[in-house]
N, C-alpha and C positions, 0 to 999 in steps of 0.2 A: 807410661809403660816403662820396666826398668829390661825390658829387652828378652824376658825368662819368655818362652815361648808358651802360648795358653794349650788346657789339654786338648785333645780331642774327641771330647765326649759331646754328645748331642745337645748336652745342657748349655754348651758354647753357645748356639743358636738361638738359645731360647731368654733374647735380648725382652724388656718390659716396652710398649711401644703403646702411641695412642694415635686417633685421626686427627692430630693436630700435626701442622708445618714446624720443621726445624727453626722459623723464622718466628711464627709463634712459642712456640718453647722457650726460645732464645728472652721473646719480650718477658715470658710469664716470670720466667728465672730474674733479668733484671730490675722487674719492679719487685719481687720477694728482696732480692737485694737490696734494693733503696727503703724497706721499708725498718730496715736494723742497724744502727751502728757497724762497722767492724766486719761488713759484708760486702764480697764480690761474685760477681758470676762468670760461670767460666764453661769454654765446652768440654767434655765428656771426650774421649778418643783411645782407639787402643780395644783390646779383646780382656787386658788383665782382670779387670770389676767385673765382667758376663758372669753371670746373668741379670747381676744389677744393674750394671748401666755400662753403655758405651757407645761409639761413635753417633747414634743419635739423641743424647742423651747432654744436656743444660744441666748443670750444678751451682749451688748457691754455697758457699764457703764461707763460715761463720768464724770469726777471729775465738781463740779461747786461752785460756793459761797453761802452759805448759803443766802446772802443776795436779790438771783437771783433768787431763789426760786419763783413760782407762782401757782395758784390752776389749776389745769388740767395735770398738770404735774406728769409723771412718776418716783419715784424715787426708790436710793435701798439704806437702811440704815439699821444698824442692832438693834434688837431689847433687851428687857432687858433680856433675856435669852442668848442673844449673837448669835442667826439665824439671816443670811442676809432675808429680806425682800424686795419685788420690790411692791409698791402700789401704787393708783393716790394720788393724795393732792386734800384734799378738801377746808381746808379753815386756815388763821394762829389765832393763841391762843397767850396770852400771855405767855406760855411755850412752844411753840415751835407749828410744822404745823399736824393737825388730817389729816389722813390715811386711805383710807379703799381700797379692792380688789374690782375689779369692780364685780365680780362675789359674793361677800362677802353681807349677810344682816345687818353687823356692823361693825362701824368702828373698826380701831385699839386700844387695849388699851394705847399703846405705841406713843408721837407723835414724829416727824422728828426734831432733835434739830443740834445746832451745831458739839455736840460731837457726835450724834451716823450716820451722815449722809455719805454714802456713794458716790453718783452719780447720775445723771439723766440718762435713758435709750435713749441712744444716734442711736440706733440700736438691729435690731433682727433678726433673722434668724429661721425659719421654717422646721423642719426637715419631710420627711413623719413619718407617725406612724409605730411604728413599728409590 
């Protein structure tokens, strides 16, 4: 989360969830990861992504080329403080592509360049709340 505080509209709550454990989630995420090159798994945290995903929610991070890069897209890159970040792409800059959480009322200060870019969100996993 880049710290923009999320709205307060009811759609905040209305997080995507299953009857499966956090601990299961966890596992389902790291075998999709082992089963691809160039993938990690990672947990979900933070209100920015709601109503997509968040604090219980497993992501599977799929390595990509910068060049492949397009707006709509979910990515996770780390920021200049050095926290990973997961946010859509909104459009490309001539330094690199602007950022914001969907749940977020500003973008990022931070934009998606070659060096801080992580992954595309390849996969997710829903854990119930706990």
């Amino acid at each position: 989360d880049n710290g923009a505080s999320p709205s307060s509209g009811s759609a905040a709550k209305l997080v995507p969830s299953t009857n499966v454990s956090r601990v299961q989630a966890w596992k389902d995420a790291e075998m999709v990861a082992s089963m691809g090159e160039g993938r990690a798994s990672a947990a979900g945290s933070g209100g920015s992504m709601q109503p997509v995903f968040g604090d219980n929610t497993m992501i599977v991070i799929s390595k990509i080329a910068y060049e492949d890069l397009q707006p709509g897209m979910t990515v996770a890159y780390l920021n200049r403080r050095g926290h990973q970040v997961v946010h859509q792409i909104i459009e490309k800059e001539t330094d690199g592509w602007r950022v914001q959480g969907l749940n977020n009322e500003i973008e990022d200060l931070d934009h998606v360049t070659r060096e801080n870019l992580l992954g595309v969100i390849y996969a997710s996993f829903a854990a119930e709340e706990p």
